[in-house]
N, C-alpha and C positions, 0 to 999 in steps of 0.2 A: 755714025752719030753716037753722041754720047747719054748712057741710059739715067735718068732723074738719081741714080745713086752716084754712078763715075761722077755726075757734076755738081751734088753736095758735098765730093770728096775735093773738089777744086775749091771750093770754099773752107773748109777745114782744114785743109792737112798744109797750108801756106806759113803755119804758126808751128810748125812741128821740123820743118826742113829749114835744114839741113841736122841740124843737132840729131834728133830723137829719130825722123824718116829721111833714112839719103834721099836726095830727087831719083836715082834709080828705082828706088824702091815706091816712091812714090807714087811713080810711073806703071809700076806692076801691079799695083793696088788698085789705080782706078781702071786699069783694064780688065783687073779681078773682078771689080764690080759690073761691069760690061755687063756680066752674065749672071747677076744675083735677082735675086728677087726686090722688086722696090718699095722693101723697111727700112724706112729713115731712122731706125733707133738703133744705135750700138755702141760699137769702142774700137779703140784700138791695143793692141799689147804689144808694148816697146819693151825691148831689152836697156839697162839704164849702165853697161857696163863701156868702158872704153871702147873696146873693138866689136861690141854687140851691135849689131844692123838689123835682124833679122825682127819683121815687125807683121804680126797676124790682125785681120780683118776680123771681128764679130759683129753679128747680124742679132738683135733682138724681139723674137718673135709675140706677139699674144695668139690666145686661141681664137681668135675670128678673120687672122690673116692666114689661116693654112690654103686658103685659096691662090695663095700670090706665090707659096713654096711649088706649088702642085701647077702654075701656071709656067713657071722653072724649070723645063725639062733637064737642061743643063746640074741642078741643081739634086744630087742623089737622098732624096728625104726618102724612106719605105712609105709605102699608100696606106698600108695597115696603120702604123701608127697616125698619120694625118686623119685616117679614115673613124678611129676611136678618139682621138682629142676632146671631139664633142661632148661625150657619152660618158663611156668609163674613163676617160685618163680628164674630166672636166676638171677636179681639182689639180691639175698642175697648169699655175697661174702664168707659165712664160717657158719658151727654149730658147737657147742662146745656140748659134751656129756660127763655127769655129774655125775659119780658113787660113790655112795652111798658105802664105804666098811664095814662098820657094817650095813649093811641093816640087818633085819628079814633072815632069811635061807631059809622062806616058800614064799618068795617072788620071782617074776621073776628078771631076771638080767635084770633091763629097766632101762635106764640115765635118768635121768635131762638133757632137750636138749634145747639148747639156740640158737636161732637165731641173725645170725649178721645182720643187717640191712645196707645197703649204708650209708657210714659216711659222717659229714658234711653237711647234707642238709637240706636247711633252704625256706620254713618253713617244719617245721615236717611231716605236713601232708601229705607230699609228699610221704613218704614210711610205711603210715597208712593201703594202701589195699591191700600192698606185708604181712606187719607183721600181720595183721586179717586173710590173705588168709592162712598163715603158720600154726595157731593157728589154725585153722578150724582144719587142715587136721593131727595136731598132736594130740589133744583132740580127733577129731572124735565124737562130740555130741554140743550140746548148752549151750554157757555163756554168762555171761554179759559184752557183747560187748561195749557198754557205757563206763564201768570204763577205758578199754585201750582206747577207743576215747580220751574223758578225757587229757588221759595223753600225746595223743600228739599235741591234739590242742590248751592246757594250754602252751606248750611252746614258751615263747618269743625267739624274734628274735634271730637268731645265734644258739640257743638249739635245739640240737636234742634228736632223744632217738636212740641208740646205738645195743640195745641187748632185745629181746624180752624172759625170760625162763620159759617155762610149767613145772610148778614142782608136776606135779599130780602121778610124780613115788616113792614121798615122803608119801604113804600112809604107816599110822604108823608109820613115823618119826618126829623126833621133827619138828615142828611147827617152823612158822618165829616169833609170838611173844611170842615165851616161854623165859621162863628165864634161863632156862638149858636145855643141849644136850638132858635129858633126861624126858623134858616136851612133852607131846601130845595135840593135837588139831585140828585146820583145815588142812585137807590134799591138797587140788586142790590149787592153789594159779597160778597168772603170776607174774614175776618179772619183773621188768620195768626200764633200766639201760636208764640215762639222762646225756646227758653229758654237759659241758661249761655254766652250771646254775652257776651263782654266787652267794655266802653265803646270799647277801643283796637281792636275787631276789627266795629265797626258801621258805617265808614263804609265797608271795605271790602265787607262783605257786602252793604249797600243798593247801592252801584253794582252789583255784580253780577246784582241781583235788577232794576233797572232803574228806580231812584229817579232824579229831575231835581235834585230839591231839595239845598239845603247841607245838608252833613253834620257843620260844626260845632256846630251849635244843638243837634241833640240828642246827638251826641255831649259834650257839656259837661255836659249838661243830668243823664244819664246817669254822670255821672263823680261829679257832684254829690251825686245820689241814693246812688252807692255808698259812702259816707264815711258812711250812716247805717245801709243795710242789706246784707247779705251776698248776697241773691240777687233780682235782675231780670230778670223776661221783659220780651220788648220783643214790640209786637202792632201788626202792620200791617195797611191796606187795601185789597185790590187790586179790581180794577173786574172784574165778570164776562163784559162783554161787549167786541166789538171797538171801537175808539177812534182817532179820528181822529188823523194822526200827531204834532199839538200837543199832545192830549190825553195824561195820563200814564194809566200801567198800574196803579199803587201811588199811592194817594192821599196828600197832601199833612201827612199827620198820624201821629205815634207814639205809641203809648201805654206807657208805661212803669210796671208792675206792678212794686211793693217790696213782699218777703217778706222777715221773719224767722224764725228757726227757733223760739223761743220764743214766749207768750203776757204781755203785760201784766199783773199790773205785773211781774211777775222779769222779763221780757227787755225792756231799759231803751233799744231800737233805737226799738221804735215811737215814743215817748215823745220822743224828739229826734227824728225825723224828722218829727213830728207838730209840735212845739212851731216847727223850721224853717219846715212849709207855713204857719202861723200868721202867722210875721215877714215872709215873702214875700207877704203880703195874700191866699193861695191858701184857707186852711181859717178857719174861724170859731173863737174860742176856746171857746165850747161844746160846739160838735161835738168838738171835741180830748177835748174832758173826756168826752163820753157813748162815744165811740169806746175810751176808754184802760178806761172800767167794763163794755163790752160782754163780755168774756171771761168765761166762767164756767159755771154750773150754776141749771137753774130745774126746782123739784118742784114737788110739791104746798104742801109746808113753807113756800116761801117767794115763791111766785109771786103778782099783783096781779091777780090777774083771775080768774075760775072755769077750775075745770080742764076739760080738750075731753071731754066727753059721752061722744064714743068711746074714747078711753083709760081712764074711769071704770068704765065699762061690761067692758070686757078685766080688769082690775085684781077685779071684782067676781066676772066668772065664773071667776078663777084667783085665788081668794086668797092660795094660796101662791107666788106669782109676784111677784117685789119691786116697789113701784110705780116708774114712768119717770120720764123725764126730758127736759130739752131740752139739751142742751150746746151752748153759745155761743163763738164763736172770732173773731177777727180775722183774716180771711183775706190781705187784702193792701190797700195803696193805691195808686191808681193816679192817675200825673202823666199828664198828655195833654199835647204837645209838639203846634205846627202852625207852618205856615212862615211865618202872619204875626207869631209869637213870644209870639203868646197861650197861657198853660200854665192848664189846668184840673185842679182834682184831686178824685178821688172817693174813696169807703173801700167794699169789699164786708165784708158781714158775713156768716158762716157760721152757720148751727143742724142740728140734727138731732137729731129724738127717738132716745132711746134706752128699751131694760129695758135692769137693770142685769146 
């Protein structure tokens, strides 16, 4: 039987296949969800390049569903951390958990789990001993705490940092500064999502934070992307552990997230920034089109697939309760900059069941 997430995924992912999710892969997705917890809130992350396939499942948490992670045995969250969310870690308003669906098969099913931090708050430091406290308790051993200092004390005024993510369940996956899916290397890494940096204020801040690498390339690159959209987080990787003095601290790669304020088709940003990665040889012209009709509304009325058993079910024993929905969004696309000047780009896509 299939679990209330595998069969809202039979409802979504019918507008994404073949282009953006092969049906193989499609197929691996809703058996991934099999075994998840049943938060109907997330995304997906599609590779938008020609021979890109490879497409990762997120799961969007709030703090009053830590019950559903922890009902999950399948599902590797630490108990420490669920166990304080309440308490001390109440101001982080959301985790995003991050799976891997070609992971190794001899692996446990553990996300990538991202902390959302308090948006907005300036100066940064201010929610430096809530994202160290989280870190602590999802590692469960010792890093080098320094390099996340770093990056939130380097931030000027108005900048914050966003999203704190432990990607230490990437062991045996490609690496952040490989050059293909299918490069290996450092496994432990934190990712460090900054938001409201502007282009002319990134090379200063990476020197500070203790980047090696030229600061032209993405500083360009960045300046580029702003000509199409109004707002970029820039998202780096720093290594968890100590490192030989050749070795850097902040690996070799940017990621550069574009938001618009609007949704497709009235906000005409995506749309040319879209049509841009297309001419740059970055995104396939399909993908463009299935990404630009992703926005929207799927019911019962107008959905391709049977509707999930357990929403039927809810809807049946409250009649008077208006039937759901899934609401679809364009969440952002993301250019990957690295220092051998290879640029890859992704698209996250956002859903969440709703009642009306």
């Amino acid at each position: 039987m299939r679990s209330p997430l595998a069969e809202s995924l039979n409802v979504l992912l019918p507008d994404l296949v073949p282009e953006l999710v092969a049906p193989h892969v499609a197929a691996r997705l809703k058996g991934l969800a099999n075994g998840l917890p049943i938060v109907l809130r997330g995304g997906f992350e599609c590779r938008l390049g020609a021979d890109a396939r490879r497409v990762d499942l997120q799961q969007c948490v709030y703090p009053g569903e830590g019950d559903l992670l922890r009902e999950r045995t399948s599902t590797s969250m630490p108990r420490g951390f669920l166990a304080e969310w309440p308490s001390r870690l109440a101001s982080i308003p959301e985790i995003w958990l991050e799976f891997d669906v070609d992971r190794p098969t001899d692996l446990p099913l553990s996300p990538v789990v991202f902390l959302g931090l308090p948006q907005g708050v300036s100066p940064a430091m201010e929610t430096h001993g809530v994202a160290e406290r989280g870190v602590d308790l999802l590692l469960g051993r010792e890093w080098r705490r320094d390099r996340l200092r770093r990056c939130f004390s380097a931030c000027p005024h108005g900048v914050f940092v966003s999203h704190i993510g432990v990607m230490s369940s990437r062991r045996g996956m490609s690496n952040p500064g490989a050059s293909s899916e299918s490069d290996t290397g450092p496994n432990d890494y934190l990712r460090v999502n900054v938001k409201r940096l502007r282009a002319d204020s990134l090379p200063g801040y990476l020197r500070r934070i203790g980047w090696r690498e030229d600061t032209e390339g993405p500083e360009a690159s960045m300046k580029r992307l702003h000509s199409f959209v109004e707002r970029i987080t820039v998202c780096l990787d720093m290594g968890l552990d100590a490192a030989p003095d050749h070795a850097p601290g902040i690996h070799p790669r940017i990621g550069l997230e574009c938001i618009s304020g609007g949704q497709p088709p009235g906000d005409p940003h995506w749309a040319a920034l879209l049509d841009d990665l297309v001419g740059c040889g970055l995104c396939e012209p399909k993908k463009r089109d299935l990404l630009l009709r992703w926005p929207g509304r799927v019911t019962l009325g107008n959905t391709r697939a049977p509707w999930p058993r357990y929403l039927s079910a809810i809807s049946h024993l409250h009649p008077r309760k208006p039937l759901s929905a899934f609401d679809r969004q364009l969440s952002h696309i993301k250019v990957d900059w690295r220092s051998t000047g290879r640029l890859e780009a992704k698209a996250y896509l956002w859903f969440e069941h709703q009642w009306p």
